[in-house]
C-alpha positions as CSV (number, residue, x, y, z in Angstrom):
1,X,83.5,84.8,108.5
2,X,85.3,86.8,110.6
3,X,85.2,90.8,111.0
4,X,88.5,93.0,110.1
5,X,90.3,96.0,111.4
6,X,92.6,97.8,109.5
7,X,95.2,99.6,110.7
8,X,97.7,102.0,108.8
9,X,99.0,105.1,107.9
10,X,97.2,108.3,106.6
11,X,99.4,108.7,103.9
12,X,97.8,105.6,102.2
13,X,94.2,106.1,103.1
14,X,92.2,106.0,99.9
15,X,94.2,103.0,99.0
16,X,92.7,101.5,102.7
17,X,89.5,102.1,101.6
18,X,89.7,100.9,98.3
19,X,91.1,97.6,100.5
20,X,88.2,97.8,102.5
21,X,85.5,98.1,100.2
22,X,86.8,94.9,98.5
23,X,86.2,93.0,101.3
24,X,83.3,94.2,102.1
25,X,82.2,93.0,98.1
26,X,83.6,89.6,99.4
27,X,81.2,89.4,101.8
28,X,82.9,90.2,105.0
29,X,80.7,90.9,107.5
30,X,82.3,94.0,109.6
31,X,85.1,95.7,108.4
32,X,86.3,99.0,110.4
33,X,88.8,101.5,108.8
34,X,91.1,103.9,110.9
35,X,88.9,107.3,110.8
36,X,91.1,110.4,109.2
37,X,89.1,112.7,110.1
38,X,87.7,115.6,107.4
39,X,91.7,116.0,107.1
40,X,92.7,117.4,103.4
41,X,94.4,115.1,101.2
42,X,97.5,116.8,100.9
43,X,97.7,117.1,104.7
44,X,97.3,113.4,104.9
45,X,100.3,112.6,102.4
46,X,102.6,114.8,104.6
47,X,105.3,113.1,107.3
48,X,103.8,113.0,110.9
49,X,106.1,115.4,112.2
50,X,104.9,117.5,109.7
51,X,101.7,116.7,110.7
52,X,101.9,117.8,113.7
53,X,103.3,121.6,113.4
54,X,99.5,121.8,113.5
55,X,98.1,122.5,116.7
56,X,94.2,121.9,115.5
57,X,95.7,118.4,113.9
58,X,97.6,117.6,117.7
59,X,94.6,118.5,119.5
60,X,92.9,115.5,117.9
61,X,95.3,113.2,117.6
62,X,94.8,111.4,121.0
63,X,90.8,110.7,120.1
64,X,91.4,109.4,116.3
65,X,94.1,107.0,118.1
66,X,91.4,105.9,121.1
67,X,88.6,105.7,118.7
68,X,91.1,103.5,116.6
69,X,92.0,101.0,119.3
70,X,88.2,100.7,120.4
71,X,87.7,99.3,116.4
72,X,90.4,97.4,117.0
73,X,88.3,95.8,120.1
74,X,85.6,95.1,118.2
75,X,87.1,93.0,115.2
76,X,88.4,89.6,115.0
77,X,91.4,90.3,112.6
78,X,93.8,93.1,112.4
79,X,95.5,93.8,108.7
80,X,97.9,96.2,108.6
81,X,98.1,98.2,105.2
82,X,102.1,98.5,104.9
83,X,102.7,99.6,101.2
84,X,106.2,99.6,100.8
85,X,106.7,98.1,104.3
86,X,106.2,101.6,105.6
87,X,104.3,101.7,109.5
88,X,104.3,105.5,110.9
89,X,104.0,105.4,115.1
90,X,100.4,105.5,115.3
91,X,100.0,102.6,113.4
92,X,102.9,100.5,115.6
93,X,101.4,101.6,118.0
94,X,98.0,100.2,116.8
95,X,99.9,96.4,116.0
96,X,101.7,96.4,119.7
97,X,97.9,96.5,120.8
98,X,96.4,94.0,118.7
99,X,99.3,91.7,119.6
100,X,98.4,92.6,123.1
101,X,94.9,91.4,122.3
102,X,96.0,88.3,121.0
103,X,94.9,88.8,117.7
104,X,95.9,87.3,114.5
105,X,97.5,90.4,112.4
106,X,98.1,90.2,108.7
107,X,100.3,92.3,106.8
108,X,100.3,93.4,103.4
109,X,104.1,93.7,102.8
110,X,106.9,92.8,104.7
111,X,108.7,95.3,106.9
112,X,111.1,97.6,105.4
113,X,114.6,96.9,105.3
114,X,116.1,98.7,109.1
115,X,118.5,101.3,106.6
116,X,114.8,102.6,105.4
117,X,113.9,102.8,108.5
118,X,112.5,99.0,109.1
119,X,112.1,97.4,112.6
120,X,112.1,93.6,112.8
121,X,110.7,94.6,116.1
122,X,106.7,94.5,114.3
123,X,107.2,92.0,111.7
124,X,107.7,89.5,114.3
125,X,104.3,90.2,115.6
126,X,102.4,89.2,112.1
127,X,101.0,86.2,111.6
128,X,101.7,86.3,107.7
129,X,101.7,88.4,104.7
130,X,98.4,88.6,103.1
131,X,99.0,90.8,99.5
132,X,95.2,90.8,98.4
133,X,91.5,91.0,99.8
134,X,90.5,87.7,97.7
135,X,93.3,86.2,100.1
136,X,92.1,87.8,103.2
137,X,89.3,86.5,102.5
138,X,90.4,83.0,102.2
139,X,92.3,83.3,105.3
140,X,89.2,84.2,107.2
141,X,86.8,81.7,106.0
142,X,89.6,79.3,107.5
143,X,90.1,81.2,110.5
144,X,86.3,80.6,110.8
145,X,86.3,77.2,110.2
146,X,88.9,76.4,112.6
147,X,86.8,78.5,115.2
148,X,83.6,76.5,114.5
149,X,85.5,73.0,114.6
150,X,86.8,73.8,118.0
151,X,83.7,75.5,119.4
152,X,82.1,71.8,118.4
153,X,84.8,69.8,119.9
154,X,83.9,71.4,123.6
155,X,80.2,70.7,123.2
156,X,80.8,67.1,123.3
């Protein structure tokens, strides 16, 4: 099976890592969560340009996104936790890169419609819309399977 990142925004970060310890009870073998930091809950909930009216939360911004993208080396997968459609810059930011790694990204919702603020712009770049870890899952035991048959195929 194959190892996940996910990527999304603060303001659903408990709900990421309830995501994430699911598939981790499925059995997948790796999978890395964006890093919030010791940041307070009610700080995390806030807009981003809220956000950053703090000058100890800009001041680590750039690292939390580098430390982000260097998960998002490692894995095999991106899924992008979108409730509601909603992705905050960081986290577009995060998808451009993954595209630009030629990954597969999943998605847990479709993009918002563009008058709430949507951008067909990123739903182009993923590869479908996965709503559950049990399907994750699936998706990436296929993935895998694929992987092995062609890895056989060249060995002939």
């Amino acid at each position: 099976m194959k190892s996940v990142v996910i990527c999304g925004s603060m303001r659903h970060s408990e709900e990421i890592e309830e995501f994430a310890d699911r598939l981790r009870q499925l059995g997948v073998p790796l999978v890395l969560v964006p890093d919030f930091g010791n940041l307070r809950r009610d700080f995390r909930e806030m807009p981003e340009h809220k956000r950053l009216t703090s000058q100890d939360y800009k001041k680590q911004v750039p690292e939390l996104v580098l430390r982000h993208f260097d998960r998002i080396r490692k894995a095999d997968v991106c899924f992008v936790f979108n409730r509601n459609g909603y992705l905050g810059v960081n986290t577009t930011l995060e998808v451009g890169f993954a595209h630009g790694r030629d990954m597969v990204i999943y998605a847990l919702e479709r993009e918002s419609p563009a008058e709430n603020g949507g951008e067909i712009c990123r739903e182009v770049l993923f590869t479908d819309i996965v709503s559950t870890p049990e399907e994750l899952v699936e998706r990436l035991k296929l993935t895998y399977e694929k992987g092995k048959q062609k890895k056989g195929k060249k060995k002939r």
